[in-house]
N, C-alpha and C positions, 0 to 999 in steps of 0.2 A: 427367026420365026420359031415358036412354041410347035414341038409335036404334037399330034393327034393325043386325044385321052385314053386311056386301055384300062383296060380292068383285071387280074388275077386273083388268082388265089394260094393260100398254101397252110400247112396240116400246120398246128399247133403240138406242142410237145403232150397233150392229152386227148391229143386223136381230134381236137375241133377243127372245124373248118373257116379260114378266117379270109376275107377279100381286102383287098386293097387297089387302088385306085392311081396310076401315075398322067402328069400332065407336063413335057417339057423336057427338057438338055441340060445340061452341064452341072455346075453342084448341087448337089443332094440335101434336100430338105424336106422332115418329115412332118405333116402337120394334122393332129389329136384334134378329133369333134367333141363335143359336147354330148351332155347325156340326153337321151331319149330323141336325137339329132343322127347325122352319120355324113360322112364325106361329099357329100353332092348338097347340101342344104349349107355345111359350113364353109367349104372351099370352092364347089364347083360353080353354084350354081347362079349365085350373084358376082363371076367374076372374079373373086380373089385368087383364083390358083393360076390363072390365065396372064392376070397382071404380072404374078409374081414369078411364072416361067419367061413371062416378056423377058427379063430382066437377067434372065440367064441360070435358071434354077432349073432340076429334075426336080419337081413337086411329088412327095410322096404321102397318100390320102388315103391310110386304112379305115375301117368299118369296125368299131373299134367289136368285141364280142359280142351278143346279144343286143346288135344295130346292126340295119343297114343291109347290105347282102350278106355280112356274116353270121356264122350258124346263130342260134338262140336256143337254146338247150335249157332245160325247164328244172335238171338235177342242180342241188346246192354243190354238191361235189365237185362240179367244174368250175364255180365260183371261190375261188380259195382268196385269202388276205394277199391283194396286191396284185391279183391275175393280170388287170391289164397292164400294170408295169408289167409283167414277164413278157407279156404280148408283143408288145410292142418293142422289147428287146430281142425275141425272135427272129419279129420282120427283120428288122437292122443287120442281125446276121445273116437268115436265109439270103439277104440281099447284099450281104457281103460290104456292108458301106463302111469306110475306116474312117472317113470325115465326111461332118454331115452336121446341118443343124437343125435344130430341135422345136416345137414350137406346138401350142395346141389352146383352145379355148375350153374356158369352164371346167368339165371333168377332163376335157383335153390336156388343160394346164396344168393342173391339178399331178395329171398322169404323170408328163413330162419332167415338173420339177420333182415329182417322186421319184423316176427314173434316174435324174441325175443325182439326187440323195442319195440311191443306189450303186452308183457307179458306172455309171453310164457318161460318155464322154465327148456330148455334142462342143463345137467351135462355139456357137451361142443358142439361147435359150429366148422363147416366146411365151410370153405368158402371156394369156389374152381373158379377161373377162372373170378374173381371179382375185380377190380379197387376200387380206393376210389370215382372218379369223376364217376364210372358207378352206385354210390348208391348217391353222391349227385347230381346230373343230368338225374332222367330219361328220361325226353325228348327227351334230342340228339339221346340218343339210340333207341326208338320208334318211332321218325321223319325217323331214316334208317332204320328200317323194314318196317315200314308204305310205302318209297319209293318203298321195293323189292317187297313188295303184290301189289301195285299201279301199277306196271312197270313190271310184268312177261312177260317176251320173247323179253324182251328189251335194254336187259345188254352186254357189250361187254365178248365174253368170257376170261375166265382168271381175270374179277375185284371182288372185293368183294363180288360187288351183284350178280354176276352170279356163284360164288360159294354157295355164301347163297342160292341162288333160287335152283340149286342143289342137297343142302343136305335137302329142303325144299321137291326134288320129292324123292327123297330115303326114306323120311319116311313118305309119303304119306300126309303132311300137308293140311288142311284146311282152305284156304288164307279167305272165309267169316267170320269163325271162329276167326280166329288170327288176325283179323286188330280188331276188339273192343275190345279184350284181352287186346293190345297195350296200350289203356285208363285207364287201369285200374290198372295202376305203380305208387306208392308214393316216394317222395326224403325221404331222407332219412339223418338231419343234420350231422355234427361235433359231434354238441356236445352231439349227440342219439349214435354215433357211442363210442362216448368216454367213454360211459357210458354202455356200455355193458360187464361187468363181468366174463362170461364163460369164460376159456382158450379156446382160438380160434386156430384152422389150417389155417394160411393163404396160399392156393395153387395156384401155379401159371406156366403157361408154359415159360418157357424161354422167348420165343418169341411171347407171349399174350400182348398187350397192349392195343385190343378192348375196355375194360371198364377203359381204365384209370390204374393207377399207384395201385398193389397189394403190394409195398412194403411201400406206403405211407400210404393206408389202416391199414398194420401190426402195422408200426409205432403209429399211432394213436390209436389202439385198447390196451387196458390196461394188457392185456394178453394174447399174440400172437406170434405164432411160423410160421414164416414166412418160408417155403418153395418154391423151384423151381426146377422145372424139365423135362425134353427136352419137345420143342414140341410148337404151334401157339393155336391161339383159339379154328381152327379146328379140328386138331388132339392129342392135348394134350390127351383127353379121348380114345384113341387108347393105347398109352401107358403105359407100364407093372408097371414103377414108380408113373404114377398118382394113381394107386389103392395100391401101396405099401406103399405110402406118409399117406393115410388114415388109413389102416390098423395098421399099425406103429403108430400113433396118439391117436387112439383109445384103442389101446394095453397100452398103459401104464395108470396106475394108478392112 
């Protein structure tokens, strides 16, 4: 039986205040929201951290910087190139994990397989809702946030960005916050990508194609079990297969 959910916090190496979120027992796995999103919308709250501690996991559910409950600080200075990789390598010590696996959606993914390009040394690796051209190309995709924080109240409805702007008021986002986050995205090559070792999940919603091609990414990863299952950028994280896909991944040996 999954334990209760709890929430904490702890200081960042530049004094920020950062929360994170645990659900569950036994091995440790840490799992990266998405942008303008945060741990209860990606993991909690349609059930994926629930199933996935069934299974016999510590689920662990930061807020990634400027989301969520953690801080949102409005200076560029605390946004440096890569902060949330550092971040998130933080937690992993504050919390002392020597094995642990890895795993995050969107700029989650994004984060994670940065992390391990870094040196970081989960047992395996989640990529979920992640392209290959959304990890060699951050710009394009930060050029179109940067337009939705630049442009709020201005979007026709029903286009992209006035869905994004949207789901940006449903979870209460911090558009001062979030535009210098945007800066602080690293590419991410080929041949970094090719070189990445974990057995990877590569997740993807049928009808995701926001960050570029998730089966080109599989392909190129040396160890990669490429999955799909219903669902767009948006609401892939809604459904019951996206936390089953994980659970199941993780479950085996």
């Amino acid at each position: 039986m999954a334990s209760s959910l709890t929430s904490h916090d702890f200081t960042a190496s530049d004094g920020i205040r950062l929360a994170w979120h645990e659900l569950g027992e036994g091995k440790p796995v840490v799992l990266l929201h998405g942008l303008f999103s945060d741990a209860h919308v990606n993991w909690i709250k349609f059930g994926h951290a629930e199933r996935i501690a069934g299974r016999g996991f510590r689920v662990i559910m930061p807020d990634l910087r400027a989301h969520g409950q953690s801080e949102k600080p409005h200076d560029p200075r605390f946004y440096p190139r890569e902060v949330l990789v550092r971040d998130a390598r933080e937690l992993i010590a504050h919390l002392a994990l020597e094995e642990y696996d890895l795993g995050g959606y969107s700029l989650g993914a994004r984060t994670a397989l940065r992390m391990v390009v870094t040196g970081a040394r989960p047992r395996r690796l989640i990529v979920a809702g992640m392209g290959l051209e959304g990890l060699l190309d951050t710009g394009a995709r930060a050029a179109h946030f940067k337009r939705i924080l630049e442009g709020l109240g201005s979007f026709a409805q029903g286009s992209p960005e006035w869905m994004a702007e949207q789901f940006l008021r449903t979870t209460g986002g911090d558009p001062a916050a979030l535009l210098p986050l945007l800066d602080s995205f690293a590419d991410t090559s080929e041949a970094e990508i090719a070189a990445v070792a974990q057995p990877t999940l590569v997740l993807s919603g049928a009808d995701d194609r926001d960050n570029g091609s998730a089966e080109a990414l599989a392909r190129l990863l040396p160890d990669a079990n490429y999955v799909e299952v219903p669902g767009n950028h948006m609401n892939v994280v809604t459904k019951a297969e996206f936390g089953k896909a994980i659970a199941d991944f993780l479950e085996r040996d």
